[in-house]
N, C-alpha and C positions, 0 to 999 in steps of 0.2 A: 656891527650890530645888525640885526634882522630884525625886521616884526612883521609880526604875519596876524591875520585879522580871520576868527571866524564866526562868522555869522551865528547869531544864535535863533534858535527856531523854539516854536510857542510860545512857553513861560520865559525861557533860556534867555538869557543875557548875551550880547555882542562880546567876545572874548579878544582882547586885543596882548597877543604873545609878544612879547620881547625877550629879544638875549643877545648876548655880548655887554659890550660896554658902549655906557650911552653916557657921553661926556660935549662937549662944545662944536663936536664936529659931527658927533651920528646924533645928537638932538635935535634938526629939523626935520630928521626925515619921519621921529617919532612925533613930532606936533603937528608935521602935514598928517599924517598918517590919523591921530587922534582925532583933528579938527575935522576931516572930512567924514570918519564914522559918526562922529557926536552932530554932526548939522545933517547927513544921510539918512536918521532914524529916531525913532523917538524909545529906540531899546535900551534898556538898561546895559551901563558897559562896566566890563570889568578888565581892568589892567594886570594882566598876570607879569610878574617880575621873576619867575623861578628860577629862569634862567641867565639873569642878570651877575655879572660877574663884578661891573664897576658901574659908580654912579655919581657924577660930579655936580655941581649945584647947578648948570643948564638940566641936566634932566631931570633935577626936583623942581626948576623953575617950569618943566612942561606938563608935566606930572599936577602943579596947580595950574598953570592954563587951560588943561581939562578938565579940572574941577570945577572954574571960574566959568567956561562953558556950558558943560553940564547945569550948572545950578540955572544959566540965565532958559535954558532949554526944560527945565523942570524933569531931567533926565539922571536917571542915580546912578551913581561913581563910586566904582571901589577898586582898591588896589589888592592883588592877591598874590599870596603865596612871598611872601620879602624873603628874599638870601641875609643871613650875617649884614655883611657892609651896608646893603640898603636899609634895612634896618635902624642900623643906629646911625647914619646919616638924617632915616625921617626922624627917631626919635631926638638924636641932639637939637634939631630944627624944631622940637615940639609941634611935629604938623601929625603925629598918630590922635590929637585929640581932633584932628581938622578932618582929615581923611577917615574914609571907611575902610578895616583893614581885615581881611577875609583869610585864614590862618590854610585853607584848603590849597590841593594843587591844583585844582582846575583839571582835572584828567579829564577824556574824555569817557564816557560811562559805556 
Protein backbone atom coordinates (compact mmCIF):
# COMPACT_ATOMS: atom_id res chain seq x y z
CA UNK A 1 0.00 0.00 0.00
CA UNK A 2 1.28 3.77 -0.52
CA UNK A 3 -0.29 6.91 0.24
CA UNK A 4 0.92 9.80 -0.59
CA UNK A 5 -0.52 13.33 0.74
CA UNK A 6 -1.04 16.51 -1.26
CA UNK A 7 -1.48 19.50 0.07
CA UNK A 8 -4.28 21.35 -1.07
CA UNK A 9 -3.88 25.18 -1.80
CA UNK A 10 -6.64 28.14 -1.44
CA UNK A 11 -10.07 26.68 -1.59
CA UNK A 12 -8.60 22.99 -2.31
CA UNK A 13 -8.97 20.39 0.14
CA UNK A 14 -5.69 18.30 1.59
CA UNK A 15 -6.00 15.23 -0.81
CA UNK A 16 -4.87 12.08 0.86
CA UNK A 17 -4.14 9.21 -2.10
CA UNK A 18 -4.16 5.71 -1.24
CA UNK A 19 -3.51 2.44 -3.29
CA UNK A 20 -2.91 -0.97 -2.95
CA UNK A 21 -4.45 -2.96 -0.35
CA UNK A 22 -4.91 -1.74 3.02
CA UNK A 23 -5.74 -4.60 5.37
CA UNK A 24 -4.21 -5.17 9.14
CA UNK A 25 -0.86 -4.86 8.29
CA UNK A 26 -0.60 -1.54 5.77
CA UNK A 27 -3.49 0.11 8.12
CA UNK A 28 -1.28 1.98 10.49
CA UNK A 29 0.65 3.51 8.26
CA UNK A 30 -2.60 5.02 6.67
CA UNK A 31 -3.92 6.15 10.30
CA UNK A 32 -0.45 7.65 11.23
CA UNK A 33 -0.54 9.19 7.94
CA UNK A 34 -4.47 10.44 8.44
CA UNK A 35 -3.94 11.54 11.99
CA UNK A 36 -1.02 13.66 11.43
CA UNK A 37 -2.64 15.64 8.38
CA UNK A 38 -6.04 16.07 10.27
CA UNK A 39 -4.14 17.52 13.60
CA UNK A 40 -1.45 19.56 10.87
CA UNK A 41 -4.35 21.80 9.39
CA UNK A 42 -7.49 22.82 9.69
CA UNK A 43 -8.17 21.89 5.63
CA UNK A 44 -10.77 20.11 4.49
CA UNK A 45 -9.47 16.50 3.70
CA UNK A 46 -10.46 14.24 1.20
CA UNK A 47 -9.52 10.50 1.24
CA UNK A 48 -9.28 9.35 -2.46
CA UNK A 49 -9.57 5.32 -2.58
CA UNK A 50 -9.29 5.11 -6.69
CA UNK A 51 -6.66 3.14 -6.34
CA UNK A 52 -7.53 0.74 -3.68
CA UNK A 53 -7.51 -2.69 -4.74
CA UNK A 54 -8.43 -4.56 -1.15
CA UNK A 55 -10.06 -3.32 1.85
CA UNK A 56 -10.44 -5.34 5.16
CA UNK A 57 -12.30 -4.13 8.19
CA UNK A 58 -8.79 -2.37 9.89
CA UNK A 59 -8.97 -0.05 6.98
CA UNK A 60 -12.69 0.80 7.36
CA UNK A 61 -11.92 0.86 11.13
CA UNK A 62 -9.25 4.00 10.01
CA UNK A 63 -11.26 5.36 7.49
CA UNK A 64 -13.81 6.18 10.80
CA UNK A 65 -10.95 7.10 13.06
CA UNK A 66 -10.52 9.92 10.60
CA UNK A 67 -13.83 10.77 10.66
CA UNK A 68 -14.08 10.49 14.41
CA UNK A 69 -11.15 13.19 14.31
CA UNK A 70 -12.17 15.24 11.77
CA UNK A 71 -15.58 15.88 13.40
CA UNK A 72 -13.79 16.52 17.08
CA UNK A 73 -11.43 19.24 14.88
CA UNK A 74 -14.68 20.69 13.13
CA UNK A 75 -12.62 19.68 9.90
CA UNK A 76 -14.80 18.10 6.77
CA UNK A 77 -14.15 14.45 5.54
CA UNK A 78 -14.88 12.87 2.69
CA UNK A 79 -13.99 9.75 0.91
CA UNK A 80 -13.51 9.79 -2.92
CA UNK A 81 -13.69 8.08 -5.80
CA UNK A 82 -14.56 4.06 -4.11
CA UNK A 83 -13.47 1.00 -6.43
CA UNK A 84 -16.13 -1.99 -6.63
CA UNK A 85 -14.99 -3.82 -3.44
CA UNK A 86 -14.63 -0.68 -1.32
CA UNK A 87 -17.73 0.08 -2.10
CA UNK A 88 -19.80 -2.57 -0.98
CA UNK A 89 -17.73 -3.34 1.99
CA UNK A 90 -18.75 0.64 3.12
CA UNK A 91 -22.22 -0.14 1.94
CA UNK A 92 -22.72 -3.60 3.62
CA UNK A 93 -21.35 -1.65 6.78
CA UNK A 94 -24.10 1.05 6.18
CA UNK A 95 -21.41 3.63 6.82
CA UNK A 96 -22.32 5.53 3.03
CA UNK A 97 -25.02 7.26 5.10
CA UNK A 98 -22.24 8.11 7.79
CA UNK A 99 -19.43 9.17 5.37
CA UNK A 100 -19.40 11.84 2.74
CA UNK A 101 -18.88 10.07 -0.52
CA UNK A 102 -17.50 12.16 -3.49
CA UNK A 103 -18.22 10.07 -6.91
CA UNK A 104 -15.14 12.26 -8.75
CA UNK A 105 -11.47 11.09 -9.27
CA UNK A 106 -9.73 13.59 -7.66
CA UNK A 107 -7.53 14.40 -10.94
CA UNK A 108 -5.39 16.95 -10.76
CA UNK A 109 -6.83 19.86 -13.11
Amino acid sequence: MTVTVEAGTGEAPTRVRVAGEVDMNTAPKLRQTLRLVLEADSRPVVVHLGAVTYMDSAGIAVLIEGLQWSRRRGISYALEALPGPVRVVVELAKLDTVFKILPGDGAKA
